[in-house]
N, C-alpha and C positions, 0 to 999 in steps of 0.2 A: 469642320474645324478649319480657322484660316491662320496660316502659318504667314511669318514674314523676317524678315533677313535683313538688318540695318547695317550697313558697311561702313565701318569710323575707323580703317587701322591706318589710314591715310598720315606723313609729316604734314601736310601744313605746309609746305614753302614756301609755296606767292603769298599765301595768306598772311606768314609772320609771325602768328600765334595759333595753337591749338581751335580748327573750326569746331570741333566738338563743344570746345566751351565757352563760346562765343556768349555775351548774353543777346536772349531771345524773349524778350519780355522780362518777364521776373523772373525764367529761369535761366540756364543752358540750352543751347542750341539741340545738344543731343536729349537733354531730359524731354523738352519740348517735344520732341520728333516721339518718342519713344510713346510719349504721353498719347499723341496723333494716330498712331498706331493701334493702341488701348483701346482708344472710342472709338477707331473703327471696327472693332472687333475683331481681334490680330489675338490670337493664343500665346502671349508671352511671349512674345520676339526676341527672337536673336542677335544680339548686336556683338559684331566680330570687330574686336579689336588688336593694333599693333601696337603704334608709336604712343609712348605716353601711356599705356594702358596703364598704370598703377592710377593717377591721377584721375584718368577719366571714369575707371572703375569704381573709384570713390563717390564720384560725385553722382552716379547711380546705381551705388547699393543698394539703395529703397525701393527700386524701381519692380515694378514688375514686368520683370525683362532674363532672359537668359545669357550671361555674358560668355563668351569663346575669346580666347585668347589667340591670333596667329603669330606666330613665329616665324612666318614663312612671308610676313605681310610687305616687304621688299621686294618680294618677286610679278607683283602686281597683285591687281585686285581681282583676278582669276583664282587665287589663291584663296581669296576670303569669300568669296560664292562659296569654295568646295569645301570650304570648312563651315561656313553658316547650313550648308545644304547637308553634311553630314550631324549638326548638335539639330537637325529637325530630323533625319531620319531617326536619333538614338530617341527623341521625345515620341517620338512620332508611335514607338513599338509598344507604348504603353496605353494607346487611344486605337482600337480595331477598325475607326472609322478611316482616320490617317487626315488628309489634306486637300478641302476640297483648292483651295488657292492659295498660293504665297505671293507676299508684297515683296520686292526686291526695293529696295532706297538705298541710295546714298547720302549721307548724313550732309554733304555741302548741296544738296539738291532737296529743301524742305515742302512737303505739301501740307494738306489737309487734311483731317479724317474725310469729310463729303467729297473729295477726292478721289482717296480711295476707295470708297465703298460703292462709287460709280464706277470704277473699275473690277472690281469684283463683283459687281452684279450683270457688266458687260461681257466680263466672262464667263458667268453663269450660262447668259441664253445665247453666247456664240459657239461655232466650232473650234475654236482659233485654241493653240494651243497658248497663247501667248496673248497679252491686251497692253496697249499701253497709249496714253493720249495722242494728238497730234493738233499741230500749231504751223499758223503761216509764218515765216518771214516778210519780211519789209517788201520784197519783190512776189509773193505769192509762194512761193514756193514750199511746199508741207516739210516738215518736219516731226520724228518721235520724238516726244515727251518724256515726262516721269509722273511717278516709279514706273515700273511695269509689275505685273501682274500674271503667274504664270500657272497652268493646271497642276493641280499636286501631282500630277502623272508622273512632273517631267524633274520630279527632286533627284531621282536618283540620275538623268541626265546633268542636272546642275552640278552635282559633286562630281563631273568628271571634265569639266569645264577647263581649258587651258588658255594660258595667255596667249601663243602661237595663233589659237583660232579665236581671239580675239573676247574671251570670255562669254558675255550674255548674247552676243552677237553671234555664235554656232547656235544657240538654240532657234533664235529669228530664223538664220538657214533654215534649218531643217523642218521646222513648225509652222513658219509664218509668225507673223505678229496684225493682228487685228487690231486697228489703229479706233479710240472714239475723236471725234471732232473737239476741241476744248481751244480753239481758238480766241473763245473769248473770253479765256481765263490765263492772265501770264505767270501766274504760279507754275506751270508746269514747265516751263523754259527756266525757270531760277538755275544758276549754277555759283554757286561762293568760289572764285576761286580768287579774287583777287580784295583786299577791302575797299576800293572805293564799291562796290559792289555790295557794300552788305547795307545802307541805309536805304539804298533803293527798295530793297527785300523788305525791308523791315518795316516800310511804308506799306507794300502790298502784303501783309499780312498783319494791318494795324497795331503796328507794334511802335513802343516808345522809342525814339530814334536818338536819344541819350544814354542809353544804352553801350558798355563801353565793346 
C-alpha cells in the first residue's frame, strides 16, 4: 500500500488568494494534485488542512481523499507532517500490510503522477530511507527536489517531527535521502509562492494559461 500526505494548511500570503484553489486547468490546484496522487497509486491520501479549511474542504468532498483538520497549522508545517503521519497511522491499523511508501507534497509544489511513481519505484530497489529528485541550478550546483518519498518504516518518525529540527529535514539527518537525477524535468523545482509564478507552471504542465 502507498500512503501519501498532501500539506495545504498553508495562508497564502505572497500568493494573495488561497493556493489551494488556484485554477489548474479545469479544476483546483489542489483537486488537481489529489487527482495526481490517485493515478499514481497513493491509498486515499491525506490532505491536512488549516487556513480556509471550510472552503477548501468543500471544494474536495468528492474527492477521494482523506481530509485532517490542523488546528495547530500556525505553528508551522512540522505540525501537519505529524498530524498527516498520525490520520496514516490510524488508516494504516485496519490494512496488516501497512505502508510500503509515502508521498509527502506540498500542495504549492505540484508534480505528476509519472513522477511519482518514479519515485517510489526508486525507493523500492534502494536502501535509502528516503528518495526524492535532484536538479541543477544555473551554476551546476545539485539541489533536492519534490515531493519526496519516504519508507513506511519511518511514519511513526514522521509524527514526531518538530519545527525546532526543522521538520522533513531530521528524517534526511538521520536516514539519508537518496537523490534520482530529474534534471531534465523542471517540474520538480516548481514552488508557487508568489503569482507571477504561476503561468510560468502552468505552461510546464500544459495547462491553459487563462486560467484565473
Amino acid at each position: 500500500m502507498i500512503g501519501g500526505i498532501l500539506l495545504a494548511a498553508g495562508a497564502s500570503t505572497r500568493m494573495g488568494s488561497p493556493k489551494q484553489l488556484l485554477r489548474w486547468g479545469d479544476k483546483t490546484l489542489i483537486e488537481w494534485e489529489i487527482r495526481e496522487l490517485n493515478c499514481a497509486g497513493v491509498t486515499r491520501p491525506i490532505v491536512v488542512l488549516g487556513n480556509n479549511s471550510s472552503e477548501i474542504s468543500e471544494a474536495i468532498s468528492d474527492l477521494d481523499c482523506t481530509i485532517v483538520i490542523n488546528s495547530q497549522w500556525q505553528q508551522g508545517r512540522a505540525t501537519s507532517l505529524s498530524a498527516g503521519a498520525i490520520a496514516l497511522l490510524q488508516e494504516a491499523s485496519n490494512n496488516t500490510n501497512g505502508y510500503q511508501a509515502v508521498v509527502i507534497q506540498n500542495v504549492d509544489q505540484p508534480t505528476t503522477s509519472s513522477i511519482i511513481r518514479l519515485l517510489i519505484t526508486e525507493l523500492a530497489t534502494s536502501s535509502a530511507g528516503l528518495v526524492q529528485p535532484e536538479y541543477l541550478d544555473e551554476s551546476g550546483v545539485p539541489h533536492g527536489g519534490h515531493p519526496v518519498v519516504l519508507g513506511g518504516k519511518l511514519i511513526n518518525e514522521l509524527r514526531q517531527v518538530t519545527e525546532e529540527g526543522q521538520g522533513l529535514r531530521e528524517l534526511v539527518k538521520l536516514y539519508g535521502s537518496q537523490r534520482l537525477n530529474m534534471s531534465h524535468e523542471p517540474i520538480v523545482k516548481i514552488n508557487l509562492n508568489t503569482p507571477d509564478l504561476v503561468s510560468d507552471a502552468r505552461l510546464l504542465f500544459r495547462l491553459n494559461n487563462d486560467s484565473n
